[in-house]
C-alpha angles and dihedrals in degrees: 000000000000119000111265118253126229094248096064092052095042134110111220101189102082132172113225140178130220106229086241092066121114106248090236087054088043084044090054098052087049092049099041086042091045084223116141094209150002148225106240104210130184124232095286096048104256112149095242089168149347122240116207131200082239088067087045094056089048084044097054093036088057103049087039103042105014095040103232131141122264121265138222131254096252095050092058104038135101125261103185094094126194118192143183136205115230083230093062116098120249093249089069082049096055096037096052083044091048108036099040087038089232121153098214143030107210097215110230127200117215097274090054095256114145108247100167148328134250113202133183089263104049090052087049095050094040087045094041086051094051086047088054090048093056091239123143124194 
């Protein structure tokens, strides 16, 4: 049996957040949505950051408890981007979540457009499925 790609473990519906958004709006979509991060893309879709519900949390406390304005999305995400290409095999995926103890892959094209997201649970559930199925790469 061949090593699963990334595209077959992907999800290709992805939130995502434009860097000029206001963080609560950015906080909102990631409660109504239950996601725990996103991809921030510019206007041509290239992933330019990712926005955590860690930067979220900074983000809230500060403007609840430090009295500061609220920031923009831009201004709280991260920059250090780590990307995959759907082509890649899962085991590059694992090892770059688990290794760089990231939660999400945002999943590039070629041209550096966001197409899709592998996150830690979708691998588990994909590789927890494959284990219940007896199969073995």
């Amino acid at each position: 049996m061949n090593i699963p790609t990334v595209a077959e473990v992907m999800g290709s519906y992805v939130i995502s957040f434009k860097a000029e958004w206001s963080a609560a709006r950015a906080a909102r979509k990631l409660l109504e949505k239950r996601c725990s991060g996103a991809p921030v893309v510019d206007e041509s879709n290239h992933v330019i950051g990712v926005l955590s519900e860690a930067d979220c949390i900074r983000d809230l406390y500060n403007l609840l408890y430090e009295s500061s304005s609220g920031r923009t999305v831009g201004e709280l995400m991260s920059t250090s981007i780590i990307t995959i290409r759907p082509e890649a095999d899962l085991l590059e995926a694992c090892e770059l979540l688990l290794g760089q103890r990231i939660r999400r892959l945002p999943v590039v094209d070629a041209h550096g457009k966001l197409v899709g997201i592998v996150t830690r649970g979708s691998v588990f559930r994909f590789l927890s499925a494959m284990a219940g199925e007896g199969q073995r790469v």
